[in-house]
N, CA, C and O atoms as CSV, one atom per row, in Angstrom:
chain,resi,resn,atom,element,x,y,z
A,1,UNK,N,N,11.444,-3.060,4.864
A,1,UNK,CA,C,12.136,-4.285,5.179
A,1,UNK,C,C,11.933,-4.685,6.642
A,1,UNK,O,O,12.185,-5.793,7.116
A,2,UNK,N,N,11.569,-3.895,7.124
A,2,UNK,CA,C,11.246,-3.791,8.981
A,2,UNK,C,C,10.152,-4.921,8.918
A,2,UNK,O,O,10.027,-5.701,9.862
A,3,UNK,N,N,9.279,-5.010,7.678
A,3,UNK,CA,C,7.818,-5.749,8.163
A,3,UNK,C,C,7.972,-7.122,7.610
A,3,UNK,O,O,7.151,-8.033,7.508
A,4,UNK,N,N,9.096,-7.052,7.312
A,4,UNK,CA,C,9.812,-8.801,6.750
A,4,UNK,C,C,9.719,-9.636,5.599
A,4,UNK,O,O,10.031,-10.813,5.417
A,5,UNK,N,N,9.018,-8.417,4.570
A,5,UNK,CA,C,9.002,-8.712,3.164
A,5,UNK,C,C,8.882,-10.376,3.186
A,5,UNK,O,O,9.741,-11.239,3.362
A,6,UNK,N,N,7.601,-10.449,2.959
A,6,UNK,CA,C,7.598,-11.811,2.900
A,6,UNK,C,C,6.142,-12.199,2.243
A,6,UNK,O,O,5.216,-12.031,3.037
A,7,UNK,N,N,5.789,-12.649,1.042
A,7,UNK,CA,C,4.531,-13.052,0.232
A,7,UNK,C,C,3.817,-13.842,0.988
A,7,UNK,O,O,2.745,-13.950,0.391
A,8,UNK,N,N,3.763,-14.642,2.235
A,8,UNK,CA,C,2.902,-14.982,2.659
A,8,UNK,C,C,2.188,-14.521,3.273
A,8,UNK,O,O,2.646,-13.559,3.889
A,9,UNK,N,N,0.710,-14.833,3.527
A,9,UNK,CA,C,-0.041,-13.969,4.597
A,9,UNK,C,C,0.078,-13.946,6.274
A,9,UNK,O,O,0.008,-15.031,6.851
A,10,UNK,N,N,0.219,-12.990,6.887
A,10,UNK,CA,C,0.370,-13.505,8.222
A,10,UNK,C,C,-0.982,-14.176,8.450
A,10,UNK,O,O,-2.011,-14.171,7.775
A,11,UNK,N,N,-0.534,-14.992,10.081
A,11,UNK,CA,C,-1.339,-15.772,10.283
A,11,UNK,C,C,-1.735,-14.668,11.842
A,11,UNK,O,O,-2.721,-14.084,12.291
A,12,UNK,N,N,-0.698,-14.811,12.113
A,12,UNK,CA,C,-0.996,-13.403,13.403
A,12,UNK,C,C,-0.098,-12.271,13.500
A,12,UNK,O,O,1.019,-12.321,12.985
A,13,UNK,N,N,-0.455,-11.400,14.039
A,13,UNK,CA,C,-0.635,-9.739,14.125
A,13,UNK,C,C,1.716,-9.892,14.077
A,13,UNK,O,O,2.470,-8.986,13.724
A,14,UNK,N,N,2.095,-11.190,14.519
A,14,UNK,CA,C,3.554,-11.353,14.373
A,14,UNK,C,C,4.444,-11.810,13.744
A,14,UNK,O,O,5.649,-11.957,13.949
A,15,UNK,N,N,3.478,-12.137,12.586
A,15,UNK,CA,C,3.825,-13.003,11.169
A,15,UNK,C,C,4.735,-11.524,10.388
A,15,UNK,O,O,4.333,-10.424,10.767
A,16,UNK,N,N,5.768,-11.540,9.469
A,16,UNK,CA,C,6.099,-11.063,9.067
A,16,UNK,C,C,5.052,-10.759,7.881
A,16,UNK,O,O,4.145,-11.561,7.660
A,17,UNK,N,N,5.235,-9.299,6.943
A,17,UNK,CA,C,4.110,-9.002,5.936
A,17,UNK,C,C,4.845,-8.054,5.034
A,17,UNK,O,O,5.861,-7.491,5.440
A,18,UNK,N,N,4.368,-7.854,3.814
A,18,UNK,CA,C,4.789,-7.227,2.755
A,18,UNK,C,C,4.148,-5.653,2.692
A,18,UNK,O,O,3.026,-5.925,2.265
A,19,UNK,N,N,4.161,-4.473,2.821
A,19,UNK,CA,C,3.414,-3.315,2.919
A,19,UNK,C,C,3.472,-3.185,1.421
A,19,UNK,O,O,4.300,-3.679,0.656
A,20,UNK,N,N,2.505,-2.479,1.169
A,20,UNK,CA,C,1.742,-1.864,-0.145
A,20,UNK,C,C,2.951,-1.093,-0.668
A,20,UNK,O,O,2.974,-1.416,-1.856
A,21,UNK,N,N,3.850,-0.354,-0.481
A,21,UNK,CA,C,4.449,0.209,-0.932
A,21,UNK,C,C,5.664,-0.212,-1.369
A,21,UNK,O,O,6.349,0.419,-2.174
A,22,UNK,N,N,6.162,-1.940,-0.548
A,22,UNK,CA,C,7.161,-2.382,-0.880
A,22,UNK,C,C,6.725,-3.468,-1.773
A,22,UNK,O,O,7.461,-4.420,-2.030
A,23,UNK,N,N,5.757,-3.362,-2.160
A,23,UNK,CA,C,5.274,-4.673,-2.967
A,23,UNK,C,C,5.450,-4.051,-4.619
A,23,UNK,O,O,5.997,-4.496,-5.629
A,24,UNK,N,N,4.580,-2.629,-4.259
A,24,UNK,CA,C,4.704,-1.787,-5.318
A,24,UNK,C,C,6.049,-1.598,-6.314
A,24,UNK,O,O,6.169,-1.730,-7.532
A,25,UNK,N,N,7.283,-1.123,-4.956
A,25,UNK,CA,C,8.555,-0.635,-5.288
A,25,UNK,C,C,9.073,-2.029,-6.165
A,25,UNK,O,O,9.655,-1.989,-7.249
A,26,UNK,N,N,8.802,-2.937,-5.602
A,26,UNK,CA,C,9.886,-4.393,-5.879
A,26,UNK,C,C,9.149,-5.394,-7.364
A,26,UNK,O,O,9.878,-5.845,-8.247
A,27,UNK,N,N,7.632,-5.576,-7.354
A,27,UNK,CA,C,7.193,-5.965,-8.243
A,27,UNK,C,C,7.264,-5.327,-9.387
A,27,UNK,O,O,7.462,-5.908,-10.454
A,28,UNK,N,N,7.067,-3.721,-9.236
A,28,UNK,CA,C,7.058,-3.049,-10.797
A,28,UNK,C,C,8.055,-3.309,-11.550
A,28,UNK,O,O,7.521,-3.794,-12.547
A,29,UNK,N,N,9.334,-3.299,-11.747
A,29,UNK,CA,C,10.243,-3.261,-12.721
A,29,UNK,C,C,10.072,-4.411,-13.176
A,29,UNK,O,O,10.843,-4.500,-14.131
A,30,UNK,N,N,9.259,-5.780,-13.004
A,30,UNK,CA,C,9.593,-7.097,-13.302
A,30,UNK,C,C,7.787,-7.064,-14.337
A,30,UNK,O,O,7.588,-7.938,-15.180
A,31,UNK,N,N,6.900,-6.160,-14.109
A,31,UNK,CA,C,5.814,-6.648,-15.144
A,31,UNK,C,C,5.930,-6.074,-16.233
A,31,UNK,O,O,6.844,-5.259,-16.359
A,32,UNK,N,N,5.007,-6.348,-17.360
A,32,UNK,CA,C,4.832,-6.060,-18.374
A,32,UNK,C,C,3.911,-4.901,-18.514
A,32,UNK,O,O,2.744,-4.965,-18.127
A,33,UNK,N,N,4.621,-3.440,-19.275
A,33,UNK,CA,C,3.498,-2.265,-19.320
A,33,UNK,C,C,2.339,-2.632,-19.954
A,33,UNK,O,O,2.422,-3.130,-21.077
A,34,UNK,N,N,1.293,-2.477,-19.439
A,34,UNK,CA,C,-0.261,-2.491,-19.814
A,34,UNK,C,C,-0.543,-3.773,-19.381
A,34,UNK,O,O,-1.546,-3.959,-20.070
A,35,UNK,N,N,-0.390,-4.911,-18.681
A,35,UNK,CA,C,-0.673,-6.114,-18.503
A,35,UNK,C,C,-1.701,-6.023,-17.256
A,35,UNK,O,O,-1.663,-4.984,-16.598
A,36,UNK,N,N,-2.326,-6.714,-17.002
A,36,UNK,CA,C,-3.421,-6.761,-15.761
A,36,UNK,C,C,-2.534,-6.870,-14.118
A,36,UNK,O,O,-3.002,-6.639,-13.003
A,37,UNK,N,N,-1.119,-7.305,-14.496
A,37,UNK,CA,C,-0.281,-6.964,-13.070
A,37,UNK,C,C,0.315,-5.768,-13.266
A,37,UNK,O,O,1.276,-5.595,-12.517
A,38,UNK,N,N,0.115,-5.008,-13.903
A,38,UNK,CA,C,0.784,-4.071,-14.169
A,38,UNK,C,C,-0.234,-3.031,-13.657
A,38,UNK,O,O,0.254,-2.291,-12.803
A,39,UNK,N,N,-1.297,-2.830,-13.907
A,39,UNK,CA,C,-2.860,-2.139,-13.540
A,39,UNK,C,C,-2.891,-2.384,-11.830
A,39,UNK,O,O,-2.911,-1.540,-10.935
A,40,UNK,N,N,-2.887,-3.686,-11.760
A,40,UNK,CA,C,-3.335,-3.945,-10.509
A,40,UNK,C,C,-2.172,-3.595,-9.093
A,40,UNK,O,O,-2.232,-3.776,-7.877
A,41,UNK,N,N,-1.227,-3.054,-9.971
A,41,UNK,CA,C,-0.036,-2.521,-8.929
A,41,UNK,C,C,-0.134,-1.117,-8.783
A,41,UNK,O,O,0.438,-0.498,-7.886
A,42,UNK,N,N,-1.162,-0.387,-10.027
A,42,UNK,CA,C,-1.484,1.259,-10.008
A,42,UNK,C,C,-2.591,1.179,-9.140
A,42,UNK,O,O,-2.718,2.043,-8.273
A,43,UNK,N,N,-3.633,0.014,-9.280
A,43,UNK,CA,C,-4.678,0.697,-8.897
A,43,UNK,C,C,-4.341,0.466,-7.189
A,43,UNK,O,O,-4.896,1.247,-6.416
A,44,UNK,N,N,-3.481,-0.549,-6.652
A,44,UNK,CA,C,-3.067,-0.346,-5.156
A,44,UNK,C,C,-2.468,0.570,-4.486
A,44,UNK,O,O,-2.420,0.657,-3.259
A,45,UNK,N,N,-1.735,1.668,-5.701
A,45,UNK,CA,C,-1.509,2.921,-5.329
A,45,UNK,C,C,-2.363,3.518,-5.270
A,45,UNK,O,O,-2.525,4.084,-4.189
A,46,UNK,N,N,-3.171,3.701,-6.116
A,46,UNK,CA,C,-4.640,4.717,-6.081
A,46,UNK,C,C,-5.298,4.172,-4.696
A,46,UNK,O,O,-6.236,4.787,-4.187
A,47,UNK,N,N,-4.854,3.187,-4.207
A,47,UNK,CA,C,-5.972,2.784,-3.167
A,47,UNK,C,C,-4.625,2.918,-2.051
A,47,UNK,O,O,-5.061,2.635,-0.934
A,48,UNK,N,N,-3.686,3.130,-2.011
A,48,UNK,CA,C,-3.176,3.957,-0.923
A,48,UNK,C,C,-2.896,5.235,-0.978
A,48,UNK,O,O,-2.118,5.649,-0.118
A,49,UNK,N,N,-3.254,5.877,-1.641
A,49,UNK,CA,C,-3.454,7.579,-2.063
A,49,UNK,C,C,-4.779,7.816,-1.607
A,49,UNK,O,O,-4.898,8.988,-1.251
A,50,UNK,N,N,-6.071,6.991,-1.452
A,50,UNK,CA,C,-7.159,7.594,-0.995
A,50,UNK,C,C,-7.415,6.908,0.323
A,50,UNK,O,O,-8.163,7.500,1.102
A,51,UNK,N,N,-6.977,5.907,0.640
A,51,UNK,CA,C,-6.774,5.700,1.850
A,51,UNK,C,C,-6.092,6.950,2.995
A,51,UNK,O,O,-6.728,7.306,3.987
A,52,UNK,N,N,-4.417,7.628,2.573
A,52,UNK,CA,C,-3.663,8.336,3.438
A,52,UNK,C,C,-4.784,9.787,3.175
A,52,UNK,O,O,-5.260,10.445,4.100
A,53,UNK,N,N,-5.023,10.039,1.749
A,53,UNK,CA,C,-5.512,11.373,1.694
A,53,UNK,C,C,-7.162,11.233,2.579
A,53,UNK,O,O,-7.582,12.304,3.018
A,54,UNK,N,N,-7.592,10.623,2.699
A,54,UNK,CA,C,-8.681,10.921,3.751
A,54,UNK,C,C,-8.224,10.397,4.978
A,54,UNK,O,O,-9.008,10.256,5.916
A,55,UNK,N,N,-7.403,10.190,5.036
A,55,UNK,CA,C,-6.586,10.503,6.400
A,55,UNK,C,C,-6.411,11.548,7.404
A,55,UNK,O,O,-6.479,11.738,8.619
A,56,UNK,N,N,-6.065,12.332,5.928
A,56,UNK,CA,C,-4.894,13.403,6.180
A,56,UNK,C,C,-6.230,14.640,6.215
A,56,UNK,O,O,-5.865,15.791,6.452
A,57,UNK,N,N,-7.509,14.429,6.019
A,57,UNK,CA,C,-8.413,15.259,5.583
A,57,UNK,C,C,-9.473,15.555,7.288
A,57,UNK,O,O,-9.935,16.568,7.814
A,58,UNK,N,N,-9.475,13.727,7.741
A,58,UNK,CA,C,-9.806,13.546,8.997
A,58,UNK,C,C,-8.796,14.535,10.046
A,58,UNK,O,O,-9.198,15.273,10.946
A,59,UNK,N,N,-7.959,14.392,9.796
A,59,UNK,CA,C,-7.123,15.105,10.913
A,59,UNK,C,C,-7.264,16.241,10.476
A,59,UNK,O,O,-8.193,16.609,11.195
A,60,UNK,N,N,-7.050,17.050,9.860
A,60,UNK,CA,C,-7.034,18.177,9.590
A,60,UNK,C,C,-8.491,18.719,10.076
A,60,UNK,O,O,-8.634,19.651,10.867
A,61,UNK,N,N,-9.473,18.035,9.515
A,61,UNK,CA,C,-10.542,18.460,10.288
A,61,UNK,C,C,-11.011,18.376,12.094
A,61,UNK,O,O,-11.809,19.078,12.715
A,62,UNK,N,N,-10.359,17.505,12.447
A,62,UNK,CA,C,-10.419,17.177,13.994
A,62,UNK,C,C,-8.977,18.747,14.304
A,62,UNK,O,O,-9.189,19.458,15.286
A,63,UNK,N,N,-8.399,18.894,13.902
A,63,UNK,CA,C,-7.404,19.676,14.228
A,63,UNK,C,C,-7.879,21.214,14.390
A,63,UNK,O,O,-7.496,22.060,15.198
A,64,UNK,N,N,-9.078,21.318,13.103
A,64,UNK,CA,C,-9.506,22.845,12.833
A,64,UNK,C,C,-11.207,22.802,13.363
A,64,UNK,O,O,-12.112,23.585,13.074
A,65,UNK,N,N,-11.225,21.903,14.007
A,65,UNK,CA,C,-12.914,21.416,14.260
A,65,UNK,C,C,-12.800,22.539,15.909
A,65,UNK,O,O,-11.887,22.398,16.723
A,66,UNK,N,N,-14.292,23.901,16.111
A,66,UNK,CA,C,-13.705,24.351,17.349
A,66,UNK,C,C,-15.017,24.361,17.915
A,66,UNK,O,O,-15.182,24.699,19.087
């Protein structure tokens, strides 16, 4: 709620914005199971699951890199 939940796109870096995870949380209960908004709200999880996990893979390697 910090980033101002708001469906429009910012225009600059101070525009309020919707994060992936609150779009996720708030849209799901309202689609239909198996529908193409329904997919396209998993597959933005899958695409913030491989986004953080090679994240988390980078650091770990900069961390254990000697």
């Amino acid at each position: 709620m910090v980033a101002g939940n708001t469906l429009l796109p910012p225009q600059t870096p101070f525009d309020s914005a919707r994060p992936i995870t609150a779009n996720i949380a708030i849209e799901i209960k309202e689609t239909v199971t198996g529908s193409l908004h329904w997919s396209s709200l998993f597959f933005l999880g899958l695409i913030l699951f491989i986004f953080l996990f090679s994240v988390n893979l980078f650091t770990e390697w900069l961390i254990h890199k000697k």
